[in-house]
C-alpha positions as CSV (number, residue, x, y, z in Angstrom):
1,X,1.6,99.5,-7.2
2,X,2.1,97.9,-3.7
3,X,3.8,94.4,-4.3
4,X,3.2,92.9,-0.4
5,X,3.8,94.4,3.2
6,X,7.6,92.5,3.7
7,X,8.0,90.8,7.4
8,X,11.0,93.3,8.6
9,X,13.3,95.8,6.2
10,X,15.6,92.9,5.7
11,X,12.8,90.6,4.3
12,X,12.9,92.9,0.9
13,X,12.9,91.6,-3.0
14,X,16.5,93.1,-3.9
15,X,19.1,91.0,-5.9
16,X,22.6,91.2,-5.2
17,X,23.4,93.0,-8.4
18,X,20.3,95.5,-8.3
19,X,21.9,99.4,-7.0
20,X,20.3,100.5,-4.0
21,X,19.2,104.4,-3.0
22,X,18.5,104.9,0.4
23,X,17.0,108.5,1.3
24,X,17.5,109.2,5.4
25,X,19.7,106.1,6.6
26,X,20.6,108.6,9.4
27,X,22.0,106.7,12.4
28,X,20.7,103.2,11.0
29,X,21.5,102.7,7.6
30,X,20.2,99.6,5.5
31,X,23.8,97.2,4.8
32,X,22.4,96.7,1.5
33,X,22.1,100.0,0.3
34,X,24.7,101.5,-1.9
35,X,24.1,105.2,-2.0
36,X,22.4,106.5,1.1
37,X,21.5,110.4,1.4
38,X,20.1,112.7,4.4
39,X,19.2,116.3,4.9
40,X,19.9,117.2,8.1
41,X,23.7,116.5,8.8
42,X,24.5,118.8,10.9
43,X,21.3,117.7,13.8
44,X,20.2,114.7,15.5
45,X,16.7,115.9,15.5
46,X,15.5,113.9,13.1
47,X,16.9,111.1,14.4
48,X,18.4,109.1,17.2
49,X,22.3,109.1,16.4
50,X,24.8,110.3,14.4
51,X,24.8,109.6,10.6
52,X,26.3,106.1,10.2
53,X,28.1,105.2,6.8
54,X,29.5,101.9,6.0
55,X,32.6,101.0,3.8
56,X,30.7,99.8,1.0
57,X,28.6,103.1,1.1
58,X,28.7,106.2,-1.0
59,X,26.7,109.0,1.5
60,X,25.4,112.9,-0.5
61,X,24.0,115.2,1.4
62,X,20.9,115.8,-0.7
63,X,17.4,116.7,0.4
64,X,14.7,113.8,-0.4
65,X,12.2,115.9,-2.0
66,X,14.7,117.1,-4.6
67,X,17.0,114.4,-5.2
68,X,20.2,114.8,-7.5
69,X,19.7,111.9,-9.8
70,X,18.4,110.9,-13.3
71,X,14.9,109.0,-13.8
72,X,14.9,105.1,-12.6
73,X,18.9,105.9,-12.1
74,X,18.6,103.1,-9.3
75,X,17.2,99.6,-9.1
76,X,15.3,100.0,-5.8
77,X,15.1,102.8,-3.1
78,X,14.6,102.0,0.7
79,X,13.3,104.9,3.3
80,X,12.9,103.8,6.6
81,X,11.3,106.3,9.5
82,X,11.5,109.3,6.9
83,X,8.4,110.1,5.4
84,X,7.0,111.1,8.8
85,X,9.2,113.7,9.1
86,X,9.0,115.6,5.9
87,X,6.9,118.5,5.1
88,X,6.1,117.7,1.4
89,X,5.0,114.3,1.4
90,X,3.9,114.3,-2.0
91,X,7.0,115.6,-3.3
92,X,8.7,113.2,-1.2
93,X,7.0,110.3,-2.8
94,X,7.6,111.5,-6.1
95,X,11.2,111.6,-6.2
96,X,11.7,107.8,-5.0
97,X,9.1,106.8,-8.0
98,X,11.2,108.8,-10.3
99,X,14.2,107.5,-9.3
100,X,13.9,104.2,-8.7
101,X,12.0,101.2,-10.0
102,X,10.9,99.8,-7.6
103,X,11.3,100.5,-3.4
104,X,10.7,99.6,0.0
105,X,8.9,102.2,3.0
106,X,8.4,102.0,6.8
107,X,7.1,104.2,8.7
108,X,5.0,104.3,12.7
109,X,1.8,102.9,12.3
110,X,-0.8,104.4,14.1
111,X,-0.6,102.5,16.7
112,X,2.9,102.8,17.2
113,X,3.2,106.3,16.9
114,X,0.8,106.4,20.3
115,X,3.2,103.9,21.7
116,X,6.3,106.1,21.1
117,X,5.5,109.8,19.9
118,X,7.9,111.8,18.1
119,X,8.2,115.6,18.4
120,X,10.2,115.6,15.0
121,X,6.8,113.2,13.7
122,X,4.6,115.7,11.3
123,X,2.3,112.8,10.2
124,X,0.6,109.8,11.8
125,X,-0.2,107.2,9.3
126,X,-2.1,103.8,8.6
127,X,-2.5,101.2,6.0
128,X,-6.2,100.4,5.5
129,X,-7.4,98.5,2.1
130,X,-4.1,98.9,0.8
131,X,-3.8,102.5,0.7
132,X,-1.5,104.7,2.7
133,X,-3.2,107.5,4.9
134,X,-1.3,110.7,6.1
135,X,-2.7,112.7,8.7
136,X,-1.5,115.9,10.2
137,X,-0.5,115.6,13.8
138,X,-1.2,118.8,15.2
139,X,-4.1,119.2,12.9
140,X,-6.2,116.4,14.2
141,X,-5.4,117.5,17.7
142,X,-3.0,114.7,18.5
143,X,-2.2,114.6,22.4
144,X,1.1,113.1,23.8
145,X,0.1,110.6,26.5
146,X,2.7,108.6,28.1
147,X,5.8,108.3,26.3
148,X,6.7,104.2,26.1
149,X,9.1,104.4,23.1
150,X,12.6,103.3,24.9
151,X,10.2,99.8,26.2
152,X,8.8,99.6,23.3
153,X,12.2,100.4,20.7
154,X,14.7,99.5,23.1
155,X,14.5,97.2,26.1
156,X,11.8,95.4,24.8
157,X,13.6,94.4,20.9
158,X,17.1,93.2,23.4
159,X,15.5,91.8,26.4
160,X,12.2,90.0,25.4
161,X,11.8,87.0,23.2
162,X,8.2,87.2,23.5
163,X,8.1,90.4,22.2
164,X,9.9,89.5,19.6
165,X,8.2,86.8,18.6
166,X,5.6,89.3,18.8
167,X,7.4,91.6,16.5
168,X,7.4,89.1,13.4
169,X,4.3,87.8,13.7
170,X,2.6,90.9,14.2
171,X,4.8,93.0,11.8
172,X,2.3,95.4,11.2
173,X,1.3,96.6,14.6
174,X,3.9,98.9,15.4
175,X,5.0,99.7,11.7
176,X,3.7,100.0,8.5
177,X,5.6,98.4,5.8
178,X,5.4,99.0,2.2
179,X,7.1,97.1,-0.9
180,X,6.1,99.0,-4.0
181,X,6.8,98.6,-7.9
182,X,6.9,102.1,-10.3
183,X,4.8,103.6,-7.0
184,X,1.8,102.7,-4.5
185,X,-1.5,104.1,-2.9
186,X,-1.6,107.0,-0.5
187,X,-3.6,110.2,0.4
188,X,-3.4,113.0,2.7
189,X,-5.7,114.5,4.9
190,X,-8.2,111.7,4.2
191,X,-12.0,113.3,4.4
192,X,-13.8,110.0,4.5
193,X,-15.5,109.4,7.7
194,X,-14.7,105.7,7.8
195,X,-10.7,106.3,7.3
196,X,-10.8,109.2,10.0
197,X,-12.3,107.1,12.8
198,X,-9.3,105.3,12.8
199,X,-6.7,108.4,13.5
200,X,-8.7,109.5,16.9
201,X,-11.0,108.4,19.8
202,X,-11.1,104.8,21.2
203,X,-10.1,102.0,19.8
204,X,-13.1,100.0,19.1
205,X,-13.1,95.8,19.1
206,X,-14.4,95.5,15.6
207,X,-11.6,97.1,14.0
208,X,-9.1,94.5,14.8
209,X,-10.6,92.4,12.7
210,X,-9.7,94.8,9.8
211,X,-6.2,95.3,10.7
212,X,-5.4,91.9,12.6
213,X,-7.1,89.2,10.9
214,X,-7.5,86.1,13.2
215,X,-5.8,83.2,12.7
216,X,-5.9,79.4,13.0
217,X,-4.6,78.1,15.9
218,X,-2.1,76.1,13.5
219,X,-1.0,79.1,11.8
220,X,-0.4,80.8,14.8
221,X,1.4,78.4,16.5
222,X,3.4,78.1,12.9
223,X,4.1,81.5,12.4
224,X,5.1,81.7,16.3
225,X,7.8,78.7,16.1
226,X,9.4,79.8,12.7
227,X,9.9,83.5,14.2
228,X,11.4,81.7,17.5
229,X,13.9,79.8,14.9
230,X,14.7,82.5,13.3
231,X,15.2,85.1,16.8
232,X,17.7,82.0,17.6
233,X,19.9,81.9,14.2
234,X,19.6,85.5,14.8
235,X,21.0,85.4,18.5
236,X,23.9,82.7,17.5
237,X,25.2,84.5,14.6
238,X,25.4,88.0,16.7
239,X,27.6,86.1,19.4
240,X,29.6,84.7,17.0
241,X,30.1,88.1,15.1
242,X,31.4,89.4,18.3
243,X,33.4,87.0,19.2
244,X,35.3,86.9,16.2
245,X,35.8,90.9,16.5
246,X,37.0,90.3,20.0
247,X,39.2,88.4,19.0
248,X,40.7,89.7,15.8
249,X,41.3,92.7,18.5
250,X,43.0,90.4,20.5
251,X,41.2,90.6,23.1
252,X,40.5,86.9,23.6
């Protein structure tokens, strides 16, 4: 079942001695993961670098809708910007229940897949009532509009505390972020009118409401200064990091 949509992929329910799968780290792969696998190795098609392993990381090259491990062999699998991509969903799915107890999933929202299409992106995908909804790109007619993705994924994350401020208060509007126990709600190719509305034609002012609940002004203006406190530690401890590696280079 779905345990709660976490803030960011680093606000996730993982102890330090839990083992970690992650399926599709690619060119960003989670620091807390122990074992990380990807399909493609030999293309960046999928993805927007070059596969990235850290010291502490064991990498397979393994397919995610057969994975080569035993039933709950891990404490917790993370997939970040995967499930988009594959062809199989379902089978997808079912290997990270198998093999893990619990896990963590982020994919484009809706919204967000508008903002910054994907060629590579098979399914668009929303959260409504706590249930995951797939939907076939090409089968619903989707139309690439104007392309925003390096504002919204680049400049915008480096250059714009408002945005992200924006980012952690709002952590659903872009993504759609999962943290699941034995598995979680989903369905593809939804045929209920009132889940299709949401995947085509305009936006309508309702449905904000259902997918951004107002707030109080105190809880905004909460929720707006802790994220600013946190973008700040954030901030300080990055300089510091590379200042220190500067100078263990020696070159300060």
């Amino acid at each position: 079942m779905k345990t709660r949509n976490p803030k960011s992929r680093f606000d996730l329910n993982v102890s330090r001695s839990s083992r970690v799968l992650e399926v599709g780290g690619g060119h960003n792969p989670h620091p807390r993961s122990n074992v990380v696998v990807d399909k493609y190795v030999d293309s960046n098609f999928h993805r927007s670098g070059n596969i990235k392993v850290f010291k502490n990381q064991t990498f397979l090259d393994a397919d995610g809708e057969n994975l080569p491990f035993k039933d709950k062999e891990f404490d917790y699998v993370i997939c970040c910007h995967v499930l988009e991509h594959v062809e199989n969903p379902v089978r997808f799915l079912s290997e990270q229940f198998r093999v893990a107890k619990r896990g963590y999933i982020e994919t484009p929202s809706l919204l967000g897949e508008y903002f910054a299409p994907r060629e590579s992106h098979k399914w668009i995908l929303n959260e409504f009532n706590d249930k995951l909804y797939l939907v076939d790109k090409k089968k619903m007619g989707f139309t690439y509009g104007y392309d925003m993705g390096k504002l919204i994924q680049q400049y915008l994350p480096t250059h714009s505390i408002g945005f992200k401020i924006m980012e952690r208060t709002h952590p659903n509007l872009l993504t759609v972020r999962i943290e699941w126990e034995h598995d979680f709600n989903y369905e593809i190719e939804p045929q209920d009118p009132v889940v299709r509305q949401f995947f085509s034609g305009a936006w309508e002012p309702g449905w904000a409401n259902k997918f951004f609940p107002p707030k109080s002004m105190g809880k905004e203006f909460k929720d707006a200064a802790s994220a600013f406190i946190k973008i700040s530690r954030s901030v300080f401890k990055s300089k510091v990091v590379k200042k220190k590696l500067k100078v263990e280079a020696g070159k300060i």
